[in-house]
C-alpha positions in Angstrom: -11.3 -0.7 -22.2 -14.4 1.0 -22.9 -15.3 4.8 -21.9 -18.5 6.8 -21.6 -18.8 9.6 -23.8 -22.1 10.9 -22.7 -22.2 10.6 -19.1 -18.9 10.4 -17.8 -19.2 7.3 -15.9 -18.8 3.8 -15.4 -16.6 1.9 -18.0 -18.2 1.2 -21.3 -21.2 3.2 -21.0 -22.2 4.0 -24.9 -21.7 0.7 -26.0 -25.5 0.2 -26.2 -25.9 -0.7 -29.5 -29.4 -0.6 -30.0 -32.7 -2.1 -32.2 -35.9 -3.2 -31.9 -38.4 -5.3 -33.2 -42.3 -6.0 -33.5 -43.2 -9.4 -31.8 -46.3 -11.3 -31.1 -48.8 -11.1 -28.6 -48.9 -14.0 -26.1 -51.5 -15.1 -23.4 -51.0 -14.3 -19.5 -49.3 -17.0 -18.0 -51.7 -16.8 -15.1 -55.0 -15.0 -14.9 -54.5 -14.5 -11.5 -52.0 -12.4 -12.6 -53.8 -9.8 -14.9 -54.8 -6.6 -12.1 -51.0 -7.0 -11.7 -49.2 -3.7 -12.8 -46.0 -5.4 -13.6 -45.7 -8.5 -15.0 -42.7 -11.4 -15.3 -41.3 -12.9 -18.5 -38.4 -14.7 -19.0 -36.6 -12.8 -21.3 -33.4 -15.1 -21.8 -32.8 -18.7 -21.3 -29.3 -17.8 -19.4 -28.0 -14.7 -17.8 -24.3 -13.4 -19.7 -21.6 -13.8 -16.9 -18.7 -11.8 -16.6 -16.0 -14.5 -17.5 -13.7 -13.3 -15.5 -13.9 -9.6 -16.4 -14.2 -6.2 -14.4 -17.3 -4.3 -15.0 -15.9 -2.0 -18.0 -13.1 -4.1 -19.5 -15.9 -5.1 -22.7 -15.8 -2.7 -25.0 -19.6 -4.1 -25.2 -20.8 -2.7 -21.9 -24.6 -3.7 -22.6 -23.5 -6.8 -24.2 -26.6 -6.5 -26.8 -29.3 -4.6 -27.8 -33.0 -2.9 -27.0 -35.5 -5.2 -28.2 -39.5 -4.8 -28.3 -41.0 -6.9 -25.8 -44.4 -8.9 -27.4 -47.2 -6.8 -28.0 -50.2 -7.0 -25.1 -54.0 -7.5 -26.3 -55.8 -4.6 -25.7 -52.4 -2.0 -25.4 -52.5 0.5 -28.8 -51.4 -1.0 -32.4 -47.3 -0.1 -32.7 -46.9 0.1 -29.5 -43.4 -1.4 -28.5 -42.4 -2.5 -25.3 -38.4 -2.8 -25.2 -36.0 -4.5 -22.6 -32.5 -4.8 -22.8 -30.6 -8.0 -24.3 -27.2 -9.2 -23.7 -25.1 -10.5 -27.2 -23.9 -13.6 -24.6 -27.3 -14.2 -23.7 -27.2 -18.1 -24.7 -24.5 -18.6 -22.1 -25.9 -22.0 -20.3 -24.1 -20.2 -17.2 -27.0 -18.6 -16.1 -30.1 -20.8 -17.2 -32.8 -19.8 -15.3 -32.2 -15.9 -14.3 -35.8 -14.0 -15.0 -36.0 -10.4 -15.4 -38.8 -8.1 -15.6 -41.3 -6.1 -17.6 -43.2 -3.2 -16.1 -46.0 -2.1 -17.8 -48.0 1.0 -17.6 -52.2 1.7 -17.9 -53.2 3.2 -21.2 -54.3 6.2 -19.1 -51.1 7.5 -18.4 -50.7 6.3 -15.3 -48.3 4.0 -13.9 -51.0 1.8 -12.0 -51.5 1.8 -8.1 -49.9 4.4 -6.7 -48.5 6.1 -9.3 -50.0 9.6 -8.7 -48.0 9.7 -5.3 -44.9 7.8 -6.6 -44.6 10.7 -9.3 -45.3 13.9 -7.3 -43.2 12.9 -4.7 -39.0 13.9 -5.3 -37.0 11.2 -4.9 -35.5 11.9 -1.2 -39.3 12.4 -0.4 -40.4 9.1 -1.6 -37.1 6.9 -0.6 -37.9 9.0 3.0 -41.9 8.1 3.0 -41.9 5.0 1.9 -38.9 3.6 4.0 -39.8 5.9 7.1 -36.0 6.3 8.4 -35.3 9.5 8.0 -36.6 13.3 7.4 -35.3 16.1 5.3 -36.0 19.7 7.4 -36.5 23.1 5.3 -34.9 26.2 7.3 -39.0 26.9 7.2 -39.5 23.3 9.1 -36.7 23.9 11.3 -38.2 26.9 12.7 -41.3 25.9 12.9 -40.3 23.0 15.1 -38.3 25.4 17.4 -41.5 27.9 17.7 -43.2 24.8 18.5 -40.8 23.2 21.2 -40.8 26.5 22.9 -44.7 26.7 22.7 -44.8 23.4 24.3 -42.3 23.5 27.1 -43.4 27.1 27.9 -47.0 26.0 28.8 -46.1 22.8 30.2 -43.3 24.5 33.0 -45.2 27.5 33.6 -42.2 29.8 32.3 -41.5 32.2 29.8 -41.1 31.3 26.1 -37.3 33.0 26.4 -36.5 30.4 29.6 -38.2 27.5 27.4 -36.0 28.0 25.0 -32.6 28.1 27.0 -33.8 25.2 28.5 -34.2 23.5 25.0 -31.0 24.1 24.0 -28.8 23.0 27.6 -31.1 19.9 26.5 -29.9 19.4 23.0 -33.5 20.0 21.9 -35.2 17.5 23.8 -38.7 18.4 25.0 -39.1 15.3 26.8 -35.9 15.6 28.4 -36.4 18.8 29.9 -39.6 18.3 31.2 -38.1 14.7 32.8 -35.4 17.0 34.2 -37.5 20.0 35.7 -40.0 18.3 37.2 -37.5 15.6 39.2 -35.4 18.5 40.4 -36.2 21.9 39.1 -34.2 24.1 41.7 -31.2 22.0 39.7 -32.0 22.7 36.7 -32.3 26.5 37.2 -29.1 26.6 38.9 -27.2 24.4 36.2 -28.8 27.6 33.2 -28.4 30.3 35.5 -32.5 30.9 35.6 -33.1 34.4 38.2 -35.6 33.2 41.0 -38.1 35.4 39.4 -38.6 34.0 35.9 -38.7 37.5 34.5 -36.9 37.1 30.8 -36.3 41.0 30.7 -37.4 44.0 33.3 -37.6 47.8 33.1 -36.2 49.5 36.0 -38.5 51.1 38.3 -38.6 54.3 40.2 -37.7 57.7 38.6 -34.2 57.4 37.7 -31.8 54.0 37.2 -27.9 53.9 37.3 -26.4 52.3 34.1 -23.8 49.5 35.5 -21.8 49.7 32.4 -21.4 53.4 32.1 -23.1 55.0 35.6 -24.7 57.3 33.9 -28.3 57.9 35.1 -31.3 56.9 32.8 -35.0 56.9 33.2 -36.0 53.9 34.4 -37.7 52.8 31.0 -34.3 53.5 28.8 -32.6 50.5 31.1 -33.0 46.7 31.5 -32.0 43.8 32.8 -32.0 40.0 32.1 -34.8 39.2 34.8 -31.7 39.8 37.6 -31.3 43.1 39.4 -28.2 44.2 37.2 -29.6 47.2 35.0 -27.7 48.8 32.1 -29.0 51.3 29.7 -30.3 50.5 26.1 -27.3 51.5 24.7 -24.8 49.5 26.8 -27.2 46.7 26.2 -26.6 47.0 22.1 -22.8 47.1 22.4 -22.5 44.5 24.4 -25.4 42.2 22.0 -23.4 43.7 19.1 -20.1 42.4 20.1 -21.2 39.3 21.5 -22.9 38.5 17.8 -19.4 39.4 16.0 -17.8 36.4 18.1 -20.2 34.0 16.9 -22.8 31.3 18.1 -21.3 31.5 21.4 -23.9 34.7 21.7 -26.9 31.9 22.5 -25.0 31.4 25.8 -25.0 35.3 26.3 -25.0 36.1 30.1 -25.7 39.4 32.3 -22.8 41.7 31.9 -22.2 41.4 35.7 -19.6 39.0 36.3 -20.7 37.7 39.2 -24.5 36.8 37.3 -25.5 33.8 35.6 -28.7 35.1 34.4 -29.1 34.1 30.6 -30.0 37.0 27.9 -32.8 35.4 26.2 -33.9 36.0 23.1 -36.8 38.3 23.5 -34.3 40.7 25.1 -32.1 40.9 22.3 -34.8 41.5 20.3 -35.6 44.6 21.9 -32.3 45.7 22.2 -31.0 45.6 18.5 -34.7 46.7 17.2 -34.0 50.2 18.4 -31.2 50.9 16.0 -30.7 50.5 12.6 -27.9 49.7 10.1 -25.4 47.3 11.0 -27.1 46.3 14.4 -30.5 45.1 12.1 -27.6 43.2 10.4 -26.5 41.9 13.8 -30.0 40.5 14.5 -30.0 38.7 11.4 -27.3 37.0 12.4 -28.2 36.7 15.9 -31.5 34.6 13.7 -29.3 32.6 12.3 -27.0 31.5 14.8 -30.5 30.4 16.5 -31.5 28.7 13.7 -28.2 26.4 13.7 -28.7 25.7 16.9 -31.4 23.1 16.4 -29.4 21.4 14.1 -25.8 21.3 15.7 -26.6 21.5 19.2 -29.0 18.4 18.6 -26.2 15.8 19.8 -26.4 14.3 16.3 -30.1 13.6 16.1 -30.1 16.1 13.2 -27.2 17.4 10.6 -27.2 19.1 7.9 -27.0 17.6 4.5 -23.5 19.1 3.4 -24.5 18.9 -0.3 -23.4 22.0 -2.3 -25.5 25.3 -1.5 -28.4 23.1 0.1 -29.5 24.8 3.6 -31.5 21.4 4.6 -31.1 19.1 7.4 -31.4 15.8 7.9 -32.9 13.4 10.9 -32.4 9.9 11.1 -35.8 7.9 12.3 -34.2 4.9 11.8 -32.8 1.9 13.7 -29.0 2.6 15.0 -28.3 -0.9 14.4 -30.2 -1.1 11.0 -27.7 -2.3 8.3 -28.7 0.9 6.0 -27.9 3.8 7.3 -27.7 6.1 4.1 -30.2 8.9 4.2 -30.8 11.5 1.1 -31.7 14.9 0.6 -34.0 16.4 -1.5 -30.6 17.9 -3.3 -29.5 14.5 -4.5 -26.6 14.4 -1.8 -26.4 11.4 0.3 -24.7 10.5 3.5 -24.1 7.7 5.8 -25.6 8.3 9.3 -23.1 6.4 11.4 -19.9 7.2 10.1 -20.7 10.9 8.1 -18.7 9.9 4.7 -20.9 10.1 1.7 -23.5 7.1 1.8 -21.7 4.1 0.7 -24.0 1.6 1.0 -23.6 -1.5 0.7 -19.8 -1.3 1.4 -18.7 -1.0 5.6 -18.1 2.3 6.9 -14.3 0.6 8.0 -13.6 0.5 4.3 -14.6 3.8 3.0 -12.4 5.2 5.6 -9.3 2.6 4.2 -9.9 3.8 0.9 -10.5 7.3 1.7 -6.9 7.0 3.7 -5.1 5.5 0.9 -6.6 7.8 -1.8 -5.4 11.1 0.4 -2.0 9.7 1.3 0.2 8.3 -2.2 2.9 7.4 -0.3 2.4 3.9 -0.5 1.7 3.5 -4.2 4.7 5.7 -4.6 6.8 3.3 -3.3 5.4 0.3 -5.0 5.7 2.6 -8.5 9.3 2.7 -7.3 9.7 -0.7 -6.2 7.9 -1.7 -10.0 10.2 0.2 -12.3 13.3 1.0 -10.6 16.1 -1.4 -9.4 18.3 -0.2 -6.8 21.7 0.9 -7.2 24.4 -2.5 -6.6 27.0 0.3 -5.6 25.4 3.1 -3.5 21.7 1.8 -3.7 19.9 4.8 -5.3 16.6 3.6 -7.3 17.0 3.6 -10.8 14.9 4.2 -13.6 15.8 2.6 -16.8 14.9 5.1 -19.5 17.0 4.0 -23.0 17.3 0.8 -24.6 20.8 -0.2 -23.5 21.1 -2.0 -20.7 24.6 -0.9 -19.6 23.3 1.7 -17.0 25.3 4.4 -14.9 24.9 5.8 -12.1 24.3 9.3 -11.4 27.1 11.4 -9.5 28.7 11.1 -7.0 28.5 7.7 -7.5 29.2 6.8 -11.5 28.9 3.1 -10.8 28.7 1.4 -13.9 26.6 -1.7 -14.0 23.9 -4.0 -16.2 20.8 -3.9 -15.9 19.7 -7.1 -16.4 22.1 -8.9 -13.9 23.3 -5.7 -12.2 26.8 -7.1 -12.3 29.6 -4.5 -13.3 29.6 -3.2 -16.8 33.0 -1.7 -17.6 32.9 -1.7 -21.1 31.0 -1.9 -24.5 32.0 -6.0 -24.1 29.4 -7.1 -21.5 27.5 -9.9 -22.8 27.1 -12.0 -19.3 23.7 -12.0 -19.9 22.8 -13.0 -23.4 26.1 -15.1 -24.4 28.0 -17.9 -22.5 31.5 -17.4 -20.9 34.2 -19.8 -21.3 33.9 -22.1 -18.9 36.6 -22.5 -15.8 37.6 -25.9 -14.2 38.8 -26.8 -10.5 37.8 -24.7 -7.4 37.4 -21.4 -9.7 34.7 -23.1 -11.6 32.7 -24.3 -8.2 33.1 -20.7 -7.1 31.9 -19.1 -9.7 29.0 -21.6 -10.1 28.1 -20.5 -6.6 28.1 -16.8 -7.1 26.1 -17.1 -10.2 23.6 -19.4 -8.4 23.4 -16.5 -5.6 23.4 -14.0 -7.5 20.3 -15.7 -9.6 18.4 -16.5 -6.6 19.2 -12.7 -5.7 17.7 -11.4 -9.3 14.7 -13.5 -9.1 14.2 -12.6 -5.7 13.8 -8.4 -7.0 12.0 -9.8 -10.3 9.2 -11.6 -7.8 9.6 -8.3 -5.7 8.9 -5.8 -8.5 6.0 -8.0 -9.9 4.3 -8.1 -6.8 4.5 -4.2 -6.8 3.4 -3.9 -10.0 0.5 -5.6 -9.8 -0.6 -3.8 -6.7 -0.5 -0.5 -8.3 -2.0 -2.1 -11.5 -5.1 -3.0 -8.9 -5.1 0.1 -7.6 -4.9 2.0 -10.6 -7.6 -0.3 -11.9 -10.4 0.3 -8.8 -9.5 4.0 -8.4 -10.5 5.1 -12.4 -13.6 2.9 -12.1 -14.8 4.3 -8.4 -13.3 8.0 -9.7 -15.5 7.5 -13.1 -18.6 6.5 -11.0 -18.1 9.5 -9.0 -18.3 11.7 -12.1 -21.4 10.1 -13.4 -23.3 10.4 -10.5 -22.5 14.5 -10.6 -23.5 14.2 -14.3 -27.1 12.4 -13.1 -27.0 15.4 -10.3 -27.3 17.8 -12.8 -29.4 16.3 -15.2 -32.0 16.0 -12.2 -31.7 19.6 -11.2 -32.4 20.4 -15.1 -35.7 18.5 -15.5 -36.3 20.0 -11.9 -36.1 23.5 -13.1 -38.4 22.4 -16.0 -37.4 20.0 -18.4 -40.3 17.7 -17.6 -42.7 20.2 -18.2 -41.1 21.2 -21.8 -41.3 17.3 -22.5 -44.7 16.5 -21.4 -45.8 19.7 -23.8 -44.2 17.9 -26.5 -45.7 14.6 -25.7 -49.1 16.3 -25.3 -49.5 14.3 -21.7 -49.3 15.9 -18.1 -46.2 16.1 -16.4 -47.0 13.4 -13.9 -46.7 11.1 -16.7 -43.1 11.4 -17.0 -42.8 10.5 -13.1 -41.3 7.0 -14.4 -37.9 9.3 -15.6 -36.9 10.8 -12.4 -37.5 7.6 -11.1 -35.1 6.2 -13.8 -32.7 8.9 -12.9 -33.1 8.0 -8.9 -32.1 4.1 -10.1 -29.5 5.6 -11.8 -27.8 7.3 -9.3 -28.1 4.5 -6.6 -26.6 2.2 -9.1 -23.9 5.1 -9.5 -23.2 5.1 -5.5 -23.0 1.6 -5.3 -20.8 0.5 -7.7 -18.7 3.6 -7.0 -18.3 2.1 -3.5 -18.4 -1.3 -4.8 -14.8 -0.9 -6.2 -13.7 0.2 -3.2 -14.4 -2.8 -1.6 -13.0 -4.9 -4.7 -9.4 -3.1 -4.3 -9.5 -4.8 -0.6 -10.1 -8.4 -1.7 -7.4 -10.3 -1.6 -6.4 -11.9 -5.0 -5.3 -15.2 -4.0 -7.4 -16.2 -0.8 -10.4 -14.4 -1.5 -10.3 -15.8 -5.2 -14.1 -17.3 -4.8 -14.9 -14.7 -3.3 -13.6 -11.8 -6.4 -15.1 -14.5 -8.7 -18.3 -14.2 -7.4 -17.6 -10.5 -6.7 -17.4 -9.6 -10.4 -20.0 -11.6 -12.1 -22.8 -9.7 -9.5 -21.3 -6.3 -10.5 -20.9 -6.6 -14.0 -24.2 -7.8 -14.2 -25.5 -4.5 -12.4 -23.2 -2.5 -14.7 -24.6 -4.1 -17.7 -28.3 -3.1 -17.2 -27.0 0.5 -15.1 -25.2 1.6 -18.7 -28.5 -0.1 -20.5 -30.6 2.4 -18.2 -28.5 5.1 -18.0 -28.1 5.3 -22.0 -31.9 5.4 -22.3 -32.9 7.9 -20.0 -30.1 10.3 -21.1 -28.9 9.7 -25.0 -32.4 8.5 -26.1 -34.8 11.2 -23.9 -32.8 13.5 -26.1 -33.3 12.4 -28.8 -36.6 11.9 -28.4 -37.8 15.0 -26.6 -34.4 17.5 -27.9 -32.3 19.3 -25.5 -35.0 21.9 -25.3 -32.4 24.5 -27.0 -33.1 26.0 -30.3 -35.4 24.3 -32.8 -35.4 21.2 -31.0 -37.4 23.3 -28.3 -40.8 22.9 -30.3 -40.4 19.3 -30.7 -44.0 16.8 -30.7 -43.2 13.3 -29.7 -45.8 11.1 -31.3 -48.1 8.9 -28.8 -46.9 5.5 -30.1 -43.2 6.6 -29.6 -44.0 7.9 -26.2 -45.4 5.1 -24.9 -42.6 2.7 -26.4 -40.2 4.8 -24.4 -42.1 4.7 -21.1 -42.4 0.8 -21.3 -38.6 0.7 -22.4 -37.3 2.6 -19.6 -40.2 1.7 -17.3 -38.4 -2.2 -18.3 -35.2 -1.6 -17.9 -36.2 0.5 -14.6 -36.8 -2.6 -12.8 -34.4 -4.7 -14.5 -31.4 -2.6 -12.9 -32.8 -2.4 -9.6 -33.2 -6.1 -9.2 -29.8 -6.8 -10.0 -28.4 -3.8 -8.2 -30.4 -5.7 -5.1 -28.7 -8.9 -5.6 -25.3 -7.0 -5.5 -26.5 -5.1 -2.1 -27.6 -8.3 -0.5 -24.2 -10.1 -1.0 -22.3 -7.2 -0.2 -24.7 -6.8 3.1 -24.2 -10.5 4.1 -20.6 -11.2 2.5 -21.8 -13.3 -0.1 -22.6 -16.5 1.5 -23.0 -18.6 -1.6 -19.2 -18.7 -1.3 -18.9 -19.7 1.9 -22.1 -22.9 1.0 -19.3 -23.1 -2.5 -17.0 -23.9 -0.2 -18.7 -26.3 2.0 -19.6 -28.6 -1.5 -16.5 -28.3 -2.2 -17.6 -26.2 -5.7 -15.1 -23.4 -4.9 -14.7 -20.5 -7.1 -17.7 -22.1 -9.7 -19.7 -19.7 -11.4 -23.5 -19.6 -11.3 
């Protein structure tokens, strides 16, 4: 079985054995063609199928080698373009299958728009260009909410502190609450507790004001109230903020003291209270901020969440269709989630089967058993499972029970002369003879039975066991691409595009190698889950079909992965110690762009072909089927 040894995933990752080569130059098939900024060319006569293999069992994961694509007319002398070739590549199985070569302008750039394909991240550009989703900064977040409150305020006539409490009984909905306010607006005051005098927060009047907390008397500018006629002194005011804040978010819901008043504590009011002291009440109005800032998010009623990736503070909000097939959205941090179910995005596979597998990898009670079932053998006496740990097959029994038995026919093994198994007994006539021949028959019948039993058992933990490394392994490569991303975020692309003497929007083409990467990474992570749940024997076209799509993606994915990881480096260093003044000559720099630019494309169309069987439950079995072609190979 092959391994990875440079990014921890997906089975037979450095096997890329690679080479290249000059070639020729050869005409455009089709003038037509030549503004185009990438370019077909059959590359192979058939496309290597997987012959029955899972992705990873090769030890040859890219099947082949990097090899220079023909030399273009007018492109630099030495320049090599390079795409990835399979050792099986004259299979007849797949005569016909075209790939593709993406080439680049001698300028640097990466033809039409390139300049806003590279400045964008990732997230940003799968968001712009797809138009399903948005990823919110703590800074966007706010700025909506000061905005919401803006609009609503001037719109209802009311304070900014009412606007807001309004916002939030309304999950955030501006056109909600001004549908609701102006069909019944006596309702909607009752239903948030709104004074009749849309005051957010009043000074007493007259000389002196008794405090309804403490009854102490105050001037009547050292009390307030929440726009009711309930008055309390400053410092009543910042106990009660102060403890309300310790509890929680539940402060946003803050009423008047007065427990016979509905009148909301706005924001402004709390503001004023907790600005008059410092210490911990300043750290109280931080948190006060915060809880408001949550607010837009997970009082929403799901229209926006939070990306749950490690340490990110963004948020999500899904644009899209709620029927739309795809509903994976992606931060800017790399972390990606499905919309409709909240798992991690799993695309292509249904959100019913990441929960299946997500149930049977928490609970191991059911692969325990078929472990037991596989290699134990129960007891004949008192039925305990037994594991058979030496090379003899006369087995005992643990106390109490001491039975002594064989293991091969479990029939009772007294002594060292118990040979039932391996040499004939003497044979006995009459009735004795027909009743013995009976008990042996049942007893046969009996062992095969257990036999069929514990190969059944086995093989389901062997299938298992099988879908579980390669979904764990993808899991572990994707973290690896996570954090290679984050590094050339932090700077790596600007060390390399020093060394290659070009600007740093030139090397948009590897984070968009890493971005291919990574989808491939989630999909064939997912992709075994949905393998385990195939059913060997009635969904045989099915699996057959199954595995020649995903080794196919894995191929090219470990092609891909290898070159924008193990060669980058070795082209550009690790950026630690001497290898930190590296100068990566132009020819070379350009032969890497085309190469991964190549093999780039390559991966994402067949990554697409796996999505769209996955998405429509691969059809061309079902039109096998119907020809009667079942379980043929394309």
């Amino acid at each position: 079985m092959g391994s990875s040894d440079h990014h921890g995933g997906g089975a037979g990752a450095g096997a890329c054995n690679k080479r290249s080569r000059k070639a020729s130059s050869f005409a455009d098939d089709d003038d037509d063609d030549k503004g185009e900024t990438s370019r077909r060319r059959k590359i192979c006569e058939g496309t290597p199928t997987s012959g029955g293999r899972h992705d990873g069992e090769s030890g040859d994961a890219c099947g082949g080698h990097a090899q220079a694509a023909p030399h273009r007319s007018g492109s630099s002398a030495g320049e090599e373009d390079y795409m990835c070739e399979y050792d099986d590549c004259d299979d007849d199985d797949g005569a016909g299958e075209e790939d593709y070569i993406y080439e680049y302008d001698d300028d640097g750039g990466e033809g039409e728009g390139a300049e806003q394909a590279q400045d964008d991240t990732p997230a940003a550009a799968r968001a712009r260009e797809e138009q399903r989703y948005v990823v919110l900064t703590e800074e966007d977040i706010r700025a909506r909410q000061e905005a919401d409150t803006a609009k609503v305020a001037e719109v209802l006539s009311i304070p900014p502190g009412f606007a807001a409490v309004l916002l939030r009984h309304f999950k955030w909905r501006v056109e909600r609450v001004q549908e609701e306010w102006f069909t019944d607006d006596r309702r909607v005051r009752g239903a948030v507790g709104l004074p009749p005098e849309l005051v957010p927060s009043a000074r007493g009047a007259g000389p002196r004001v008794v405090c309804g907390i403490c009854f102490d008397e105050y001037p009547a500018g050292r009390t307030a109230s929440a726009g009711c006629e309930h008055y309390y002194c400053d410092g009543c005011w910042r106990g009660y903020v102060r403890a309300a804040v310790g509890d929680g978010p539940r402060c946003l819901s803050l009423r008047c003291p007065d427990p016979f008043c509905s009148a909301p504590v706005v924001r402004e009011l709390v503001d004023e209270v907790l600005s008059a002291v410092g210490g911990s009440a300043d750290d109280d109005g931080v948190r006060y901020a915060r809880f408001w800032l949550r607010s837009y998010v997970e009082e929403s009623g799901g229209k926006v969440r939070w990306c749950g990736g490690a340490g990110c503070a963004r948020a999500l909000e899904f644009l899209g269709d709620a029927a739309a097939a795809d509903k994976d959205v992606f931060c800017e941090c790399g972390h990606g989630v499905c919309w409709a179910c909240g798992e991690e995005a799993h695309r292509p596979v249904s959100c019913g089967t990441v929960r299946a597998w997500l149930v049977k990898n928490s609970s191991d009670s059911a692969e325990t058993a078929n472990w037991v079932v596989a290699h134990t053998k129960a007891c004949p006496k008192c039925g305990r499972p037994i594991e058979k740990n030496q090379g003899c097959n006369h087995m005992r029994c643990s106390p109490p029970c001491g039975h002594h038995f064989c293991w091969l026919c479990l029939q009772p093994a007294g002594g060292a002369d118990h040979y039932a198994c391996n040499d004939s007994r003497p044979r006995r006539s009459g009735a004795d003879a027909d009743d013995d021949m009976a008990a042996a028959a049942a007893s046969t019948a009996s062992a095969e039975e257990e036999r069929l039993k514990r190969r059944r058992a086995r093989a389901s933990l062997e299938r298992y066991l099988y879908h579980y490394e390669r979904w764990a392994s993808n899991r572990a490569a994707l973290e690896s691409v996570a954090r290679d991303t984050a590094a050339l975020e932090r700077g790596e692309l600007e060390r390399m595009a020093r060394a290659a003497d070009v600007p740093a929007t030139a090397l948009g083409f590897v984070s968009e190698a890493y971005r291919q990467v990574a989808d491939g990474r989630r999909v064939l992570r997912w992709a075994h889950a949905y393998g385990y749940f195939l059913d060997p024997e009635r969904d045989a076209a099915k699996r057959a079909l199954f595995d020649d799509l995903q080794n196919q993606a894995n191929r090219w994915l470990e092609c891909l992965h290898a070159a924008a990881e193990l060669e980058r480096k070795d082209l550009f260093g690790d950026g630690k110690g001497k290898e930190a003044a590296v100068v990566v000559a132009a020819e070379a720099f350009r032969a890497y762009r085309q190469k991964v630019a190549n093999l780039t494309g390559v991966t994402r169309k067949f990554l697409g072909n796996l999505v769209r069987a996955f998405e429509t439950d691969l059809p061309e079995v079902a039109a096998a089927a119907k020809s009667g072609d079942v379980g043929s190979r394309r």
